[in-house]
N, C-alpha and C positions, 0 to 999 in steps of 0.2 A: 504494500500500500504506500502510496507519495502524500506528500501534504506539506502543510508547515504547520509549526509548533510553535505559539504564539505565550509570551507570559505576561501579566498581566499585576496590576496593583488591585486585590480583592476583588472589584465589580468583572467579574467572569461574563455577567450578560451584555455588560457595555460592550466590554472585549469584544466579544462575538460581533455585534452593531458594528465596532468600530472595524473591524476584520471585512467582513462583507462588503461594507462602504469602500474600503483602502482597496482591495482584492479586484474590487470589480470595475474600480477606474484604471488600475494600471493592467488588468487583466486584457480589458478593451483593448487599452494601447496596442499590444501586442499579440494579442490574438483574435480581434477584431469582438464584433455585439454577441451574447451565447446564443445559440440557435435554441429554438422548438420547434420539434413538429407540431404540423396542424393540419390535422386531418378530419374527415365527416366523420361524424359517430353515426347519420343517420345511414338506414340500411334501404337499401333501393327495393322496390315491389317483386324485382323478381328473386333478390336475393332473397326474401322472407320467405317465396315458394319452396326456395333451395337451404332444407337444413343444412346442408354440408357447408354450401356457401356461408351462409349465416354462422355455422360455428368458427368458422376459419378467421371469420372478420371479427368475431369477437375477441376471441384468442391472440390476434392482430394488436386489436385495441388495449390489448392486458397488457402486451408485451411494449406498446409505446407507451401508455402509464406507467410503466414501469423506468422506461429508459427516462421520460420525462421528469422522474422525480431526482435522477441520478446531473446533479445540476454540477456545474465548473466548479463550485464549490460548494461543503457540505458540512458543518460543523459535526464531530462527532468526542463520544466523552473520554477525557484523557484519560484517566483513571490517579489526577493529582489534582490539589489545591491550587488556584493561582496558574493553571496554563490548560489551555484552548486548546484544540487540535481541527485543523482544517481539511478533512480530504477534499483531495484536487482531479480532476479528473481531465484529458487532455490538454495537459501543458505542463514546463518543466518546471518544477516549484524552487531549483537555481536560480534561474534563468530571471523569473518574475521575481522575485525576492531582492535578487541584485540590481531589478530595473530599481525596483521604488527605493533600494537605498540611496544610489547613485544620483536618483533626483533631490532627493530629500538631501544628502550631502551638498550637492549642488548649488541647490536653491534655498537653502538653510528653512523650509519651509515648514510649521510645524501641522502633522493633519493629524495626530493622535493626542489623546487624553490619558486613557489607562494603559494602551500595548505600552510596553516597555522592549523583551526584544521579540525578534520575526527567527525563526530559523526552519530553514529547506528541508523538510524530509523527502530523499530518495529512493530510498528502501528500511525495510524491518524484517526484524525474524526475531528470533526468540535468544533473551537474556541470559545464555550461557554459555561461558566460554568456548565450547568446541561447538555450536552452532555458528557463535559471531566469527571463529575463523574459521569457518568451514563459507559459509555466508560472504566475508569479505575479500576471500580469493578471487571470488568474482568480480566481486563488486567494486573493487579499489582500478581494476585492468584500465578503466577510459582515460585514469589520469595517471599511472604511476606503472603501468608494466612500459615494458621497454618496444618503441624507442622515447614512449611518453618517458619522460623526468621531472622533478621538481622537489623543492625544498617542502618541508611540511610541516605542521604540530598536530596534537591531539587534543583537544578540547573534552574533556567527561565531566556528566551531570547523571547522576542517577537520583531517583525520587519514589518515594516506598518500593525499597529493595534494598535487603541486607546482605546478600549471599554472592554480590560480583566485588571485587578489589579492584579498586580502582587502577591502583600500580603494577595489577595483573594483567588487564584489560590492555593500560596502553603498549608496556615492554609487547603480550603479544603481537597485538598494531601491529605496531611500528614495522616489528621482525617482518612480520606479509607484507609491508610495504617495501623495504629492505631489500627480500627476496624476489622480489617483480621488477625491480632494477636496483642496483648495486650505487647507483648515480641518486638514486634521491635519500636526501641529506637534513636530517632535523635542522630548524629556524625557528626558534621558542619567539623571540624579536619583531619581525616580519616575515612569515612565509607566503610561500605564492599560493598553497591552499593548505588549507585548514578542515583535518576531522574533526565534524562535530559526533559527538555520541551521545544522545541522551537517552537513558534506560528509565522507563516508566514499568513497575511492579515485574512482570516478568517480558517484558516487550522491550526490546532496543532498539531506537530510531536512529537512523545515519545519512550523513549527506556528504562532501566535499565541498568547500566555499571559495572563493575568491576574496581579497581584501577585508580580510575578518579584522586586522587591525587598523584600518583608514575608516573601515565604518564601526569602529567605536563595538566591538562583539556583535555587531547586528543588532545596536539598541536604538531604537526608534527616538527617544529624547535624547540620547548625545551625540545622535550624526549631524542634529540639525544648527547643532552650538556652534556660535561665531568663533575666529580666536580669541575676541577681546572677553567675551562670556567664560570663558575654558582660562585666558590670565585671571579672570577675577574669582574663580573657583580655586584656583591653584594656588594665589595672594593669600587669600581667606583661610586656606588648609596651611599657611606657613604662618599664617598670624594667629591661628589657635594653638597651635604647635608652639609659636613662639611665648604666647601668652602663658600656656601649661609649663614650660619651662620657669617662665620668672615668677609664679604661683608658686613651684615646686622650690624654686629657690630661696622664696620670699619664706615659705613655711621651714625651711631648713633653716635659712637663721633666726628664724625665731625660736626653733627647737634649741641652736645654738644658745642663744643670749637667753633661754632659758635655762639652761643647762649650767651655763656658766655663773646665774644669779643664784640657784638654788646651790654651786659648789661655794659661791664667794658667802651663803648665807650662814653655809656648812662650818665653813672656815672660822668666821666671827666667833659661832658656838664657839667652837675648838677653843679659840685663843682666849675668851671669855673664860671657859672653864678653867684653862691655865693659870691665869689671874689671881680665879677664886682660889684655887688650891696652893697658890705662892702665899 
């Protein structure tokens, strides 16, 4: 199954709203208006004579309500708190994903409230180590067997599930990546693509990304930040930092010049008692 895996701040219905709304402007773009059919339901006088005719057309009609309900996109339930899942049904959920980041980077344009990030699923199988390499042998060939090459990271998120390690999961990776060409080379920094993995209960979702670091992980509110927005967050984070510092310093000597009041108070005893006993 393909889709994208959308997370969200609490309002999961907004989410979905705002997904559909997002999804199906830039969807257009690129894959032009979604079709329906549209056909007669009514049945002609002679097909009523002809039961055979008449079952066939109905049978017909089942099968396009059927197709019709299967829309470009389809909300369906993730099986976690706080993230959406969209299946997608003819088109690449890369492809589209990278359009609207790239705009939005662009155009510094903000069109979301709750999404936070967007990420491509391209395939799934099941959350267990000898499925996911068995699974990703295939799956990894478009961009990384040989004479494809390219730098890469691994990105993991798992969410109710206790039973994968994390630092099992990626060392395997990598190894199947490794082994499909010799030539592609870990880049924690900037890679040219990025595995995502994100494991919901016993399901693992996976995609390959393009500029996972220029568009900010695929987050929807920090692609669209100016620089000057992005110095003033960074300002902010160095002047609470600084602040915590001279709080922490400020409470040190006072611990100080406490310390030293209650030895100098110590002291007086002392030499008072000496006094007395002279």
């Amino acid at each position: 199954m393909q889709g994208i895996l959308i997370t969200c701040n609490m309002n999961e219905r907004k989410c979905v709203g705002e997904a559909y709304s997002l999804l199906g402007e830039y969807g257009e773009q690129l894959y032009g208006p979604e079709k329906f059919s549209d056909q007669d339901d009514k049945l002609s006088g002679s097909e009523e004579d002809d039961v055979e005719a008449a079952l066939k057309k109905e049978i017909d009609q089942i099968r396009t309500s059927t197709e019709q309900k299967l829309r470009r996109f389809q909300s369906v339930e993730s099986g976690a708190n706080n993230v959406v899942f969209i299946r997608t049904l003819g088109i690449e959920p890369e492809k589209l994903v990278h359009h609207i980041l790239k705009d939005m980077h662009t155009t510094k344009k903000k069109k979301t409230r709750v999404i936070l990030r967007m990420l491509p699923i391209s395939g799934t199988c099941k959350a267990f180590l000898e499925d996911m390499k068995k699974y990703t042998e295939t799956f990894f060939e478009p961009w990384f067997k040989a004479p494809n090459k390219g730098t890469f990271q691994i990105v993991y998120k798992a969410r109710n599930n206790s039973h994968m390690s994390r630092e099992e999961v990626i060392k395997e990776l990598a190894g199947i990546v490794g082994s499909l060409n010799p030539e592609n080379k870990v880049d924690l920094n900037n890679p040219e693509n990025t595995i995502v993995v994100e494991i919901i209960k016993n399901v693992c979702c996976l995609s390959v990304v393009k500029d996972y670091v220029l568009f900010r992980k695929y987050n929807l509110q920090e692609v669209v930040k100016t620089n000057k927005e992005e110095g003033q967050q960074n300002l902010s984070s160095v002047t609470e930092e600084e602040s915590s510092k001279e709080i922490k310093s400020a409470e040190d000597s006072n611990e100080l010049k406490s310390g030293d009041r209650l030895q100098s108070e110590e002291e007086s005893k002392r030499n008072e008692h000496d006094l007395q006993q002279v």
